[in-house]
N, CA, C and O atoms as a GROMACS GRO file, in nm:
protein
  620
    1UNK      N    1   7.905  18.352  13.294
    1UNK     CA    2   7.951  18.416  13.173
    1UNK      C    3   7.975  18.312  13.064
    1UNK      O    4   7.945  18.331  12.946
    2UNK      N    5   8.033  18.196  13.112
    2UNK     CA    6   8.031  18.086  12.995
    2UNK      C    7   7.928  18.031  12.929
    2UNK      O    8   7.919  17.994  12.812
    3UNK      N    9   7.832  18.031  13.042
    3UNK     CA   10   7.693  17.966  13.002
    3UNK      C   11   7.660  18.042  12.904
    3UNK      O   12   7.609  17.981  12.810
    4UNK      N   13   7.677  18.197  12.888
    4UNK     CA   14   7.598  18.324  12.795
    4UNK      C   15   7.703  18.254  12.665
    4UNK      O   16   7.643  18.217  12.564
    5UNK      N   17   7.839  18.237  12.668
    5UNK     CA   18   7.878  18.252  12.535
    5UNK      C   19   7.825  18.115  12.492
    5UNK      O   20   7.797  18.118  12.373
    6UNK      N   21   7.798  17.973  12.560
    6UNK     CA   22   7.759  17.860  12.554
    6UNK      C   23   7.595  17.864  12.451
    6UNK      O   24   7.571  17.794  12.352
    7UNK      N   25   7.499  17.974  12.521
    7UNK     CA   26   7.356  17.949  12.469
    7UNK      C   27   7.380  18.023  12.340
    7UNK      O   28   7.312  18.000  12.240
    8UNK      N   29   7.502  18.134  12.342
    8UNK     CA   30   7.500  18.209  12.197
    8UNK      C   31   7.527  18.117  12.125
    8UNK      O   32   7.437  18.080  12.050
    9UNK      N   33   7.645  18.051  12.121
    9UNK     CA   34   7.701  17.939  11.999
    9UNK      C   35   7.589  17.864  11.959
    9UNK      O   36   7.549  17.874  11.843
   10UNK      N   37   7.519  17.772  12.061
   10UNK     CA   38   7.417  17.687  12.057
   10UNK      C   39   7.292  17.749  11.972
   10UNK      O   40   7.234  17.685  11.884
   11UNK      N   41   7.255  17.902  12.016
   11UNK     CA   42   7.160  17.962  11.930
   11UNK      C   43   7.226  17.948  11.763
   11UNK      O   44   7.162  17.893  11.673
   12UNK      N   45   7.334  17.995  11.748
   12UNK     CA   46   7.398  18.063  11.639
   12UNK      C   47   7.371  17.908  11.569
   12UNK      O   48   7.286  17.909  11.480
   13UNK      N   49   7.422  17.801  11.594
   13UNK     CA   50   7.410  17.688  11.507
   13UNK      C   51   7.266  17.611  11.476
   13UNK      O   52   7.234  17.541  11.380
   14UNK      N   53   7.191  17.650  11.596
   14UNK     CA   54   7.059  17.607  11.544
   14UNK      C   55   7.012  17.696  11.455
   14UNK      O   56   6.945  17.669  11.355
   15UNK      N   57   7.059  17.836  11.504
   15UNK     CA   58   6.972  17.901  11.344
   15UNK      C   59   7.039  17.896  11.189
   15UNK      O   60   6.998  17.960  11.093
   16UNK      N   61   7.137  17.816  11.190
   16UNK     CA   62   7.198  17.786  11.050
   16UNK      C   63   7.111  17.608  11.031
   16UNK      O   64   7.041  17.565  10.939
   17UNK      N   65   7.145  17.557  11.131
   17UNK     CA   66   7.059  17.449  11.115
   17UNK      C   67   6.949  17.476  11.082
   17UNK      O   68   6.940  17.433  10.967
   18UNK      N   69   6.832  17.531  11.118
   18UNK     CA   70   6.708  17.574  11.076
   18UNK      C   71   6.717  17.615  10.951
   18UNK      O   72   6.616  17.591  10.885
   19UNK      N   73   6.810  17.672  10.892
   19UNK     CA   74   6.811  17.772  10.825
   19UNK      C   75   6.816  17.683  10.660
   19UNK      O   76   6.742  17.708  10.565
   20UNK      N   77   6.931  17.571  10.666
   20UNK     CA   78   6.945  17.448  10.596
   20UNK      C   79   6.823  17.338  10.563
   20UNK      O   80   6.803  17.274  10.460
   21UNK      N   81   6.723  17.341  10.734
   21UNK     CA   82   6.656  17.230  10.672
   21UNK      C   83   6.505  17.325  10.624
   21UNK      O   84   6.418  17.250  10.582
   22UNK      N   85   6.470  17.452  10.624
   22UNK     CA   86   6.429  17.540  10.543
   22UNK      C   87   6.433  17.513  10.392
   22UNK      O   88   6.344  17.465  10.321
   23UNK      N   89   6.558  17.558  10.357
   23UNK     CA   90   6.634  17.553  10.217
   23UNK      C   91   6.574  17.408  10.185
   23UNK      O   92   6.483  17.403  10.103
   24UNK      N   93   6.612  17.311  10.235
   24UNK     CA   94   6.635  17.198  10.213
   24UNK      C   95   6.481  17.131  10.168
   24UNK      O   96   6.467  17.049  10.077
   25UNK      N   97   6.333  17.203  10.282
   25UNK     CA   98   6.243  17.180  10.215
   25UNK      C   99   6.188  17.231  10.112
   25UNK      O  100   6.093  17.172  10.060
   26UNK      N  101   6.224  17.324  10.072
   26UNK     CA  102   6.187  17.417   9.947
   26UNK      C  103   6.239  17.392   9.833
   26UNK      O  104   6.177  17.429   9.734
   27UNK      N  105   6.384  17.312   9.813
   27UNK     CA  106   6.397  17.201   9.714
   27UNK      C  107   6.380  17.111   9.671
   27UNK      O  108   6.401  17.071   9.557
   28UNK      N  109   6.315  17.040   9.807
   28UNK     CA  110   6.236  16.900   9.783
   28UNK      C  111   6.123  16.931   9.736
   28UNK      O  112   6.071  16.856   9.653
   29UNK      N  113   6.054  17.059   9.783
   29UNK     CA  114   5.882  17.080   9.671
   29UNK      C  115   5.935  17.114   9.513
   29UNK      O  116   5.883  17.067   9.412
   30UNK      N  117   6.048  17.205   9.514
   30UNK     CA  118   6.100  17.250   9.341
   30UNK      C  119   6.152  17.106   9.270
   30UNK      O  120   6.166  17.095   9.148
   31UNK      N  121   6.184  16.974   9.391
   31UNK     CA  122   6.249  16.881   9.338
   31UNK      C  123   6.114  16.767   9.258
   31UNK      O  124   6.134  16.681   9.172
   32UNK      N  125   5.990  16.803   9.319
   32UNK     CA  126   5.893  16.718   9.271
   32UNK      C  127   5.850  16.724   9.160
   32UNK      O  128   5.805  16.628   9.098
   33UNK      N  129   5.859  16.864   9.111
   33UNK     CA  130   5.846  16.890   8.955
   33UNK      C  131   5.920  16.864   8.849
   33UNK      O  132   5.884  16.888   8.734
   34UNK      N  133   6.043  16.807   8.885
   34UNK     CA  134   6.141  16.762   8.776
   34UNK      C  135   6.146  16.578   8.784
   34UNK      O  136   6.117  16.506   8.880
   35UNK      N  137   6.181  16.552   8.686
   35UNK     CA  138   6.201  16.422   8.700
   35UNK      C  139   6.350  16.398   8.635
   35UNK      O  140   6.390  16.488   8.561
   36UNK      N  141   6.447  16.270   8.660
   36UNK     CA  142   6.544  16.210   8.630
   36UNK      C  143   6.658  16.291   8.645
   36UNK      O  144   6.658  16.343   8.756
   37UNK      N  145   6.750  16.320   8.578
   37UNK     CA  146   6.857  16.401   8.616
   37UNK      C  147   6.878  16.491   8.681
   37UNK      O  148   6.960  16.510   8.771
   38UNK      N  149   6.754  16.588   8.606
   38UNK     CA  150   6.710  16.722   8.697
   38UNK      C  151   6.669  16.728   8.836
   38UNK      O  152   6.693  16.827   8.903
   39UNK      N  153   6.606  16.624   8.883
   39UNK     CA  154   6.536  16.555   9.000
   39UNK      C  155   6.689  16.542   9.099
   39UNK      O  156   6.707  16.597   9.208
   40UNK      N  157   6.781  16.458   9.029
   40UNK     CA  158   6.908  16.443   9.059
   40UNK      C  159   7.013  16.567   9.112
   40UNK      O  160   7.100  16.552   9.198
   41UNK      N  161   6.993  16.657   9.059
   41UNK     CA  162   7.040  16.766   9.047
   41UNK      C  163   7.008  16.856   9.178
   41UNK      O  164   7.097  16.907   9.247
   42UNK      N  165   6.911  16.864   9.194
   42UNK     CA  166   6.797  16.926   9.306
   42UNK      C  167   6.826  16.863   9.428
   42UNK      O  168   6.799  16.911   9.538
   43UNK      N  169   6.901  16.722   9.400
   43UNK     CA  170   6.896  16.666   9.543
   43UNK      C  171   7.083  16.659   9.598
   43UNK      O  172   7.142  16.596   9.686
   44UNK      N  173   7.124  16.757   9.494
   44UNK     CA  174   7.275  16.754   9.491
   44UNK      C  175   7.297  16.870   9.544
   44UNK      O  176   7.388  16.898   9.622
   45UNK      N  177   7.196  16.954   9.495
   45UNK     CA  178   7.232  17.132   9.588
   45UNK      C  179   7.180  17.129   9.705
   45UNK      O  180   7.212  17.217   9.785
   46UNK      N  181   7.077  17.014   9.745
   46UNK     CA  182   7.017  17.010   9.862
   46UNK      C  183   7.072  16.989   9.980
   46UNK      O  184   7.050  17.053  10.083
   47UNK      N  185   7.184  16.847   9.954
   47UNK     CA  186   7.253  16.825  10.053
   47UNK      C  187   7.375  16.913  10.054
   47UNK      O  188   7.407  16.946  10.168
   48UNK      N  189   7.437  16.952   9.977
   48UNK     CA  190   7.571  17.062   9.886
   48UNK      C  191   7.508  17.180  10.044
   48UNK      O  192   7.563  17.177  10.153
   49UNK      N  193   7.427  17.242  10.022
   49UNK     CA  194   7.397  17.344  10.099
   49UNK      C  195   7.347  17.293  10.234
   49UNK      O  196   7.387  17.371  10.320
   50UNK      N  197   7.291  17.214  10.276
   50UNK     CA  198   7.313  17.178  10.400
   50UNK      C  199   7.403  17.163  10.449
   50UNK      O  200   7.424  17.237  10.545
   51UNK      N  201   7.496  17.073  10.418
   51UNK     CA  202   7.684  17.048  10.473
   51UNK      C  203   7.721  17.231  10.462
   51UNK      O  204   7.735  17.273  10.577
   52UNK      N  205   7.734  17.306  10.391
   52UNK     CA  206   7.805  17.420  10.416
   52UNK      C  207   7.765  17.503  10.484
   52UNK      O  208   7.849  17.581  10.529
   53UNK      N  209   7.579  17.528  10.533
   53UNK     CA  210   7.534  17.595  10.625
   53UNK      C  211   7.565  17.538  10.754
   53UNK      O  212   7.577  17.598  10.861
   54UNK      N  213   7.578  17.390  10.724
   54UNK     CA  214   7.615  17.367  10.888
   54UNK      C  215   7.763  17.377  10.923
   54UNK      O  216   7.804  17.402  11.036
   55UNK      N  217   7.842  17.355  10.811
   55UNK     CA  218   7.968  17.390  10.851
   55UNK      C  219   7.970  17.528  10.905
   55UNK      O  220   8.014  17.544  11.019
   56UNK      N  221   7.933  17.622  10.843
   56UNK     CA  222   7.945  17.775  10.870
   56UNK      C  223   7.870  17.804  11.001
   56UNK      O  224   7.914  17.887  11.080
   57UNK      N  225   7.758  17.736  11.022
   57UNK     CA  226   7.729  17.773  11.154
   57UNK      C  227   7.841  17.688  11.299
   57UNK      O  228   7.878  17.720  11.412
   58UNK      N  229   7.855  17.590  11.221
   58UNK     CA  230   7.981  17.536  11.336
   58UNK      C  231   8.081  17.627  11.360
   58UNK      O  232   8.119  17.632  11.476
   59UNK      N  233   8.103  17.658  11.326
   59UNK     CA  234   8.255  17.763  11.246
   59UNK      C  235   8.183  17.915  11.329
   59UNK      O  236   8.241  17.967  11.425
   60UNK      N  237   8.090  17.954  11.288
   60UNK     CA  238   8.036  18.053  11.391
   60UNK      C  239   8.012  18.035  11.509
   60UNK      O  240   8.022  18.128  11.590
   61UNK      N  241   7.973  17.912  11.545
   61UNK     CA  242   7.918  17.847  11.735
   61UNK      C  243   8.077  17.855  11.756
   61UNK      O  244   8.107  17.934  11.844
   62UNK      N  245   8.182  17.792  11.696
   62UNK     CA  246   8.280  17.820  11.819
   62UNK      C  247   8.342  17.920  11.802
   62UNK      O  248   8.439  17.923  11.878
   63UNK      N  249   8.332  18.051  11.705
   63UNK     CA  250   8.393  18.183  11.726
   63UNK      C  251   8.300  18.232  11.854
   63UNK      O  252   8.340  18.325  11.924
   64UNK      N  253   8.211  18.185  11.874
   64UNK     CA  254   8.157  18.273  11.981
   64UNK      C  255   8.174  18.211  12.110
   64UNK      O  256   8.121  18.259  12.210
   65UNK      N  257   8.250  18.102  12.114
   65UNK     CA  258   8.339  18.014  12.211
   65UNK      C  259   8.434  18.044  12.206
   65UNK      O  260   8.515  17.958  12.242
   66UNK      N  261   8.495  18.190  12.157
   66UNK     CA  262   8.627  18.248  12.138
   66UNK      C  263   8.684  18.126  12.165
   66UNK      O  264   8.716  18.092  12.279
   67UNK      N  265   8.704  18.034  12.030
   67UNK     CA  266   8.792  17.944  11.968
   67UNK      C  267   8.859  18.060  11.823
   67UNK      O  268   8.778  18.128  11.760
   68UNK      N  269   8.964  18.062  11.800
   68UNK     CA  270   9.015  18.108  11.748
   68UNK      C  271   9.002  18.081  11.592
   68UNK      O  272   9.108  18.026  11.563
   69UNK      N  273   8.940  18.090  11.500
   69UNK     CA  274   8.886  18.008  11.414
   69UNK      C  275   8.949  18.096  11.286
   69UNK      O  276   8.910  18.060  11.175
   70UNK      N  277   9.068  18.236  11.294
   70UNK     CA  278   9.081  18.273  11.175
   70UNK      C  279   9.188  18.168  11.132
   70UNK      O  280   9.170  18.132  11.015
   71UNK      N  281   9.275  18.118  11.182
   71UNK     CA  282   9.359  17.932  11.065
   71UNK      C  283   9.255  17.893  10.978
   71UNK      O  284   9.266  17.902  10.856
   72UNK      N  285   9.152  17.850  11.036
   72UNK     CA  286   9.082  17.745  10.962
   72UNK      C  287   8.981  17.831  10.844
   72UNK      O  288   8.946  17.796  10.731
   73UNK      N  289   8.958  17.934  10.909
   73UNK     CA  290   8.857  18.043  10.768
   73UNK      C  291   9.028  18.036  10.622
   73UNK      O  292   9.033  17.976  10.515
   74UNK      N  293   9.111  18.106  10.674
   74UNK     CA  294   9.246  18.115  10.617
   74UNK      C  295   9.257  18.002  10.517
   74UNK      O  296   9.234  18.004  10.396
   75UNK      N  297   9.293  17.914  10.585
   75UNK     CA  298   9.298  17.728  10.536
   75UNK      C  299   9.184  17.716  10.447
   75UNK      O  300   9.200  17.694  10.327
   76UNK      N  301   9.075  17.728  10.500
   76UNK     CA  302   8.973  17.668  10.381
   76UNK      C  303   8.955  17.793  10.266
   76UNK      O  304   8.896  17.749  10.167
   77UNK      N  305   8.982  17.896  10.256
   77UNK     CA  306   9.015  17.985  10.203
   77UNK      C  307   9.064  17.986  10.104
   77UNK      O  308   9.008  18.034  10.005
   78UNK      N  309   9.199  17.928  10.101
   78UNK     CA  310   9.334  17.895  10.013
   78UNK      C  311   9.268  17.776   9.935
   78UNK      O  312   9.254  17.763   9.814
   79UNK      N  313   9.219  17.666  10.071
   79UNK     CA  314   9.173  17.534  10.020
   79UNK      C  315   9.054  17.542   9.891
   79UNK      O  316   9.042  17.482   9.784
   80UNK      N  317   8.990  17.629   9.947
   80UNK     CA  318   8.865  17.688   9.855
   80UNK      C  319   8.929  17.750   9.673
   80UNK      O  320   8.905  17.713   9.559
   81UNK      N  321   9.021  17.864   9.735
   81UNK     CA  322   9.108  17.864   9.536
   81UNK      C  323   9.125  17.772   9.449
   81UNK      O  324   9.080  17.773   9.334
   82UNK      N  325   9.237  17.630   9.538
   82UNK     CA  326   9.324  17.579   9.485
   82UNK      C  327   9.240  17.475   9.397
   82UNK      O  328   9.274  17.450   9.281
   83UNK      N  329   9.106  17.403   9.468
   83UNK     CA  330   8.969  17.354   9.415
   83UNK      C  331   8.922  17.452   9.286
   83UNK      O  332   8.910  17.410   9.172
   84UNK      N  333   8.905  17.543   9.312
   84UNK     CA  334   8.792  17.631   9.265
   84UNK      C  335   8.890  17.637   9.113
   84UNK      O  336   8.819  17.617   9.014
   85UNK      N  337   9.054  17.663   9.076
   85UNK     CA  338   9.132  17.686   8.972
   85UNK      C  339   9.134  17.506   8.916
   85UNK      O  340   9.134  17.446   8.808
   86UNK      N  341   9.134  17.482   9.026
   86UNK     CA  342   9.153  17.264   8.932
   86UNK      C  343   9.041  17.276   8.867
   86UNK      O  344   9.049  17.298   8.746
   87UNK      N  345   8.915  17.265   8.928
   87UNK     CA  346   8.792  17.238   8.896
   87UNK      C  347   8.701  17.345   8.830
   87UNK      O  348   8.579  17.354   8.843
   88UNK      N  349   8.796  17.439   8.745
   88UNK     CA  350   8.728  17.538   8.698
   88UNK      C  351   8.643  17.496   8.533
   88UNK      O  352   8.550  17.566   8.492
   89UNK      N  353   8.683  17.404   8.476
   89UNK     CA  354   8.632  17.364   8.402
   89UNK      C  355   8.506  17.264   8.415
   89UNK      O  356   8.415  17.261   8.332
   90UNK      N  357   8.513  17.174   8.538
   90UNK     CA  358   8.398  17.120   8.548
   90UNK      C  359   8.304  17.204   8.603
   90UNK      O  360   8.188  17.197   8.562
   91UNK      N  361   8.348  17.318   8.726
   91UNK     CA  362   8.214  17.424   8.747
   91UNK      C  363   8.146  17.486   8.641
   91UNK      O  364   8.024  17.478   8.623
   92UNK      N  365   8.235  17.554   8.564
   92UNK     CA  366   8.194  17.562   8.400
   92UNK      C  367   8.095  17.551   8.365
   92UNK      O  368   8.009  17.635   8.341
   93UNK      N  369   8.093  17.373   8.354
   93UNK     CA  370   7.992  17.278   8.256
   93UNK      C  371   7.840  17.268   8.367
   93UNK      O  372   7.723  17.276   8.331
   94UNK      N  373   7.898  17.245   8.518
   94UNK     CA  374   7.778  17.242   8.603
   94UNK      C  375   7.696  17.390   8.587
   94UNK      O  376   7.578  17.394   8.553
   95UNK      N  377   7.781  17.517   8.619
   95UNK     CA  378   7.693  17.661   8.605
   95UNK      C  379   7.650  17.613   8.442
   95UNK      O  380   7.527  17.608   8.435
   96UNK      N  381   7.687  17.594   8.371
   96UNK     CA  382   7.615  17.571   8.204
   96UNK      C  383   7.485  17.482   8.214
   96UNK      O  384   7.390  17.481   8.136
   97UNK      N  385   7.500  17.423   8.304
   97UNK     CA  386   7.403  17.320   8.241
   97UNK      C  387   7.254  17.361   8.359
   97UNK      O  388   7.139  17.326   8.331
   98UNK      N  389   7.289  17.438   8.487
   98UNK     CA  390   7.231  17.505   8.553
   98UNK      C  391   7.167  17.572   8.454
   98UNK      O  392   7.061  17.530   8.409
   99UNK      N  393   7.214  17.664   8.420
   99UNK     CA  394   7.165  17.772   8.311
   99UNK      C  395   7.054  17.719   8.219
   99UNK      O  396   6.938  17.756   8.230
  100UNK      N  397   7.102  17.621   8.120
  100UNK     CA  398   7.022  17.520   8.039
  100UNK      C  399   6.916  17.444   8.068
  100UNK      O  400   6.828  17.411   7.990
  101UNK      N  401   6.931  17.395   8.267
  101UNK     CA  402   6.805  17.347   8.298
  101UNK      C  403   6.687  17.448   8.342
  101UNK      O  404   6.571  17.424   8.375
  102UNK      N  405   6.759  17.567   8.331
  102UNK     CA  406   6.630  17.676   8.373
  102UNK      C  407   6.602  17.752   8.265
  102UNK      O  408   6.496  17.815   8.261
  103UNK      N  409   6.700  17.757   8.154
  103UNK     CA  410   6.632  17.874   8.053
  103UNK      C  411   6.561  17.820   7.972
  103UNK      O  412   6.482  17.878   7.897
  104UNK      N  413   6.599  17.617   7.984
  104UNK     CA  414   6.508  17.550   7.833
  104UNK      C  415   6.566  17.610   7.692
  104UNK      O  416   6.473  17.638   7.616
  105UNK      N  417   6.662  17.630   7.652
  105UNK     CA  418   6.679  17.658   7.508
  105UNK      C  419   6.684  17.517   7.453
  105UNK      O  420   6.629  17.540   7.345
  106UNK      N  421   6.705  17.412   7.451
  106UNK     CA  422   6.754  17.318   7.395
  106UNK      C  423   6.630  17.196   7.477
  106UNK      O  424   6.600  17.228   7.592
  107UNK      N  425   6.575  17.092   7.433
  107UNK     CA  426   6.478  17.001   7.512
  107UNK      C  427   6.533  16.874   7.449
  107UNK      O  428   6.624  16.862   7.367
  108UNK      N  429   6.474  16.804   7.492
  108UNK     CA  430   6.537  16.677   7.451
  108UNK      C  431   6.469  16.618   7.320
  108UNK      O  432   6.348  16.634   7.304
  109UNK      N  433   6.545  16.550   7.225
  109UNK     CA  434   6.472  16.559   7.080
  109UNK      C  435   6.504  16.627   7.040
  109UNK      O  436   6.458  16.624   6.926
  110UNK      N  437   6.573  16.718   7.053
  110UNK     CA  438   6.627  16.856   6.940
  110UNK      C  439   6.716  16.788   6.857
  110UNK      O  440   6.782  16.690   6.891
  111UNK      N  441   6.716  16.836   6.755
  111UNK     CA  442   6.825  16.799   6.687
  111UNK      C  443   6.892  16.960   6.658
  111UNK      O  444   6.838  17.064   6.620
  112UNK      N  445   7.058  16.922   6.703
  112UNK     CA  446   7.126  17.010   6.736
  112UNK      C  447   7.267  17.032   6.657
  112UNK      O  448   7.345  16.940   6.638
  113UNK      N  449   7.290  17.161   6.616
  113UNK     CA  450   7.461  17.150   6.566
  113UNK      C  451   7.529  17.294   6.645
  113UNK      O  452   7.503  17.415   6.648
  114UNK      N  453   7.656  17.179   6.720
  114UNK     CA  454   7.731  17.291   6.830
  114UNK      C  455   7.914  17.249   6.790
  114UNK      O  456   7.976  17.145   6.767
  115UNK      N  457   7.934  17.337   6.797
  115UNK     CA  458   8.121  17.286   6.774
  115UNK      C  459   8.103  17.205   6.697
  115UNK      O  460   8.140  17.100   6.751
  116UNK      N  461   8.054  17.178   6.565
  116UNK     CA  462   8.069  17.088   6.454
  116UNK      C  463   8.058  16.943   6.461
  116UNK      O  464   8.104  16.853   6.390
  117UNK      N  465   7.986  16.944   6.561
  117UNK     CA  466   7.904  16.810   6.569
  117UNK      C  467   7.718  16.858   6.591
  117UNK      O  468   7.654  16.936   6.661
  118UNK      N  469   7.693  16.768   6.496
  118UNK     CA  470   7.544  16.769   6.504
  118UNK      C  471   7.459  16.630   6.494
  118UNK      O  472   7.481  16.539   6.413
  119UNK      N  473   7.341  16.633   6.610
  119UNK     CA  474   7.275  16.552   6.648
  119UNK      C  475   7.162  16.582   6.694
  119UNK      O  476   7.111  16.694   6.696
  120UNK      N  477   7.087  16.412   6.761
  120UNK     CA  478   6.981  16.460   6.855
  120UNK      C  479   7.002  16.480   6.968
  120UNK      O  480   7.120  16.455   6.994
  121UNK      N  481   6.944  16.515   7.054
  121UNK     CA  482   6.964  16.569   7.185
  121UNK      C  483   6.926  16.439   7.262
  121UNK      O  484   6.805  16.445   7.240
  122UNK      N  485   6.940  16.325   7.338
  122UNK     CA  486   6.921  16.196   7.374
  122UNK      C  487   6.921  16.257   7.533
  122UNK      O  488   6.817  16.215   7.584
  123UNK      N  489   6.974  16.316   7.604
  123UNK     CA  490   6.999  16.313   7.784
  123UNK      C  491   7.080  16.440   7.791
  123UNK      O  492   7.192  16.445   7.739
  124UNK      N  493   7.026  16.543   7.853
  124UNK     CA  494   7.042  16.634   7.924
  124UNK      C  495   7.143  16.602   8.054
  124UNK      O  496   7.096  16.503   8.111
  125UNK      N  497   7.236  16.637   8.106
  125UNK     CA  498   7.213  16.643   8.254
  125UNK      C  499   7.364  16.795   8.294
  125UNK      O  500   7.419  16.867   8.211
  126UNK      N  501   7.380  16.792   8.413
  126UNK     CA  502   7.451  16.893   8.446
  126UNK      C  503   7.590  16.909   8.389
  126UNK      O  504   7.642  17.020   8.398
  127UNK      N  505   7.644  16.826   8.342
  127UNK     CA  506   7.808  16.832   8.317
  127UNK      C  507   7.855  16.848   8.117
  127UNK      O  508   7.946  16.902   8.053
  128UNK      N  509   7.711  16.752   8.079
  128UNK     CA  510   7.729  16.747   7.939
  128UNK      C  511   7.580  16.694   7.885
  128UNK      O  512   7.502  16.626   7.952
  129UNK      N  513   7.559  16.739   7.754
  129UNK     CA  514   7.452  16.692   7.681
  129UNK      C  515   7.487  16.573   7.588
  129UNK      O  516   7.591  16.579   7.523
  130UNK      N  517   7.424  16.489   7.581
  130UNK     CA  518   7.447  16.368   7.451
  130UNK      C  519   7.370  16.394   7.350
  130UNK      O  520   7.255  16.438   7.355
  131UNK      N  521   7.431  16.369   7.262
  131UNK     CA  522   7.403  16.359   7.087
  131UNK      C  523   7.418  16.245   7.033
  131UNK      O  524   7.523  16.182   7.045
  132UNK      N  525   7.312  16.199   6.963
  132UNK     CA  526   7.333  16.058   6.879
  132UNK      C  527   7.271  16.109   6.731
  132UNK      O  528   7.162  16.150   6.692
  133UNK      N  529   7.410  16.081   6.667
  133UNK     CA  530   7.356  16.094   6.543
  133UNK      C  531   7.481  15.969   6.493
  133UNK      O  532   7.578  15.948   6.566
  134UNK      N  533   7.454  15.880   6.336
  134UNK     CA  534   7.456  15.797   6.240
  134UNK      C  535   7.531  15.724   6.358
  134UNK      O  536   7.654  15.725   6.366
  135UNK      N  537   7.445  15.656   6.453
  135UNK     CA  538   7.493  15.565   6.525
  135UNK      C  539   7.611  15.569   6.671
  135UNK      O  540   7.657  15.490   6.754
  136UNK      N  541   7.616  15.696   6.640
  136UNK     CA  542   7.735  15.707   6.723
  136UNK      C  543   7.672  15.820   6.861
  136UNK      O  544   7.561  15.874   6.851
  137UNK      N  545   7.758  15.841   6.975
  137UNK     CA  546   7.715  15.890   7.085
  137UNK      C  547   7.796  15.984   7.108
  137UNK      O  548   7.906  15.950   7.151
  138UNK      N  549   7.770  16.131   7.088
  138UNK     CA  550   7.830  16.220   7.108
  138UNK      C  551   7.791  16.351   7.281
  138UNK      O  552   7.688  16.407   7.320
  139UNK      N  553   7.903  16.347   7.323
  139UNK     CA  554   7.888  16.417   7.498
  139UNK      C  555   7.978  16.534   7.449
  139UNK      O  556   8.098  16.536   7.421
  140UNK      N  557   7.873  16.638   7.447
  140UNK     CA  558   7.898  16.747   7.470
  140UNK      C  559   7.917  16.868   7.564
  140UNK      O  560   7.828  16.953   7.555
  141UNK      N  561   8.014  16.891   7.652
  141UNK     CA  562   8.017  16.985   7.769
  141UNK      C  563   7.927  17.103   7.716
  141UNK      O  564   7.925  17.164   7.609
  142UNK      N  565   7.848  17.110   7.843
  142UNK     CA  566   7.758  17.226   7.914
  142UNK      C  567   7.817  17.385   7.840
  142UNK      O  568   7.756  17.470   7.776
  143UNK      N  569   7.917  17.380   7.871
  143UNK     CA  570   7.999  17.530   7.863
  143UNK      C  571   7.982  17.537   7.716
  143UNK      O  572   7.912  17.631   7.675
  144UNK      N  573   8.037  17.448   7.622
  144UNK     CA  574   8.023  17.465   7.480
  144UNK      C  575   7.913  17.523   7.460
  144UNK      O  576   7.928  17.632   7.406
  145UNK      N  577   7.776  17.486   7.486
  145UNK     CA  578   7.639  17.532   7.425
  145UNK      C  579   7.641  17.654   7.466
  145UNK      O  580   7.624  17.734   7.373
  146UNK      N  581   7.658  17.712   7.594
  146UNK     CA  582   7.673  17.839   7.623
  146UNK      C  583   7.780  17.954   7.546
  146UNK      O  584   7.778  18.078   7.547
  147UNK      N  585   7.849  17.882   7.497
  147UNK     CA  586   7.995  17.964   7.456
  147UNK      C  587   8.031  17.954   7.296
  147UNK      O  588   8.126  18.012   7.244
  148UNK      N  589   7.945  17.878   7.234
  148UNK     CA  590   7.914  17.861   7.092
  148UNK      C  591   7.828  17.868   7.022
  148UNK      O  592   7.723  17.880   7.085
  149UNK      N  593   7.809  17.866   6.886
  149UNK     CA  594   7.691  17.930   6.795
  149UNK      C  595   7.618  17.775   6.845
  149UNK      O  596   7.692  17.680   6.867
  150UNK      N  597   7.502  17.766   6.856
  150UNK     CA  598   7.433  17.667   6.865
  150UNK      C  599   7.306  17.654   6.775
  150UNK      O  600   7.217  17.735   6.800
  151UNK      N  601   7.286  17.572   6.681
  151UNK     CA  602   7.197  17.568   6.528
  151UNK      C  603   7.066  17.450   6.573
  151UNK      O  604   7.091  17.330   6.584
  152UNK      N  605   6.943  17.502   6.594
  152UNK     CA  606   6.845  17.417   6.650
  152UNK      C  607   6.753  17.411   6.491
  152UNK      O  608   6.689  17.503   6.440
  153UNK      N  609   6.774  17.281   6.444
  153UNK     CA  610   6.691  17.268   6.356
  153UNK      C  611   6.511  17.159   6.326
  153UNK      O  612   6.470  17.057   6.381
  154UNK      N  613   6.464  17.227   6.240
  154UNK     CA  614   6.304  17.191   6.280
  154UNK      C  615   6.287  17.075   6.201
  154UNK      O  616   6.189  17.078   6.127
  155UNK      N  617   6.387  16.930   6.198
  155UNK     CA  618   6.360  16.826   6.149
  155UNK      C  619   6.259  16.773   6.286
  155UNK      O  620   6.204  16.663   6.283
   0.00000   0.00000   0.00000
């Protein structure tokens, strides 16, 4: 009878394992088409979702080792809020800039006016966009472009 709950767990985590390095190749082909940040980016959700499929299948292999595992769902639970309310402003800027690397409104070279700064568009990446205009280097959070009038002009 142990052996049965033994091959279930063992099944249950290889098929999250499988399941991760799946995912995992299908971002590395979406990852070949981007280059530099974006490239960067691709290889951040890659591993991001491997660690949590395998956590979750761990977390499932020993519920089926009737290990008692509602503490730790509970715990990471709470643990999961207390993150999720700190870091609600940097998820923010990452879902923003997600958004921005797939819808393309903005490319690099734009010259741009957002929250009363206006520039060129110099580097894209997930957290904030840069602007250089009369010398100076302006980082603009992700969320702003999403959440403000944004003025793309055809200099």
């Amino acid at each position: 009878m142990m052996t049965d709950k033994m091959i279930a767990a063992a099944l249950v985590f290889a098929a999250f394992f499988a399941l991760s390095m799946v995912i995992h190749c299908m971002l590395k082909k979406v990852e070949r088409r981007f280059h530099g940040n974006t490239a960067e980016s691709f290889r951040l959700i890659s591993n991001s979702q491997k660690a949590i499929l395998i956590f979750i299948g761990t977390v499932l292999a020993l519920s089926k080792l009737d290990f008692d595992v509602t503490g730790l769902v509970a715990g990471l639970g709470l643990t999961g809020f207390a993150l999720g309310f700190a870091l609600k402003d940097a998820i923010s800027n990452l879902v923003a800039g997600i958004m921005i690397v797939l819808y393309r409104p903005i490319r690099l070279s734009d010259v741009i006016e957002v929250a009363g700064c206006k520039g060129k568009v110099v580097d894209l990446n997930l957290r904030y966009m840069t602007l250089c205009a009369d010398g100076c280097r302006h980082l603009v959070p992700n969320s702003l472009i999403l959440s403000n009038k944004v003025t793309i002009s055809d200099d």
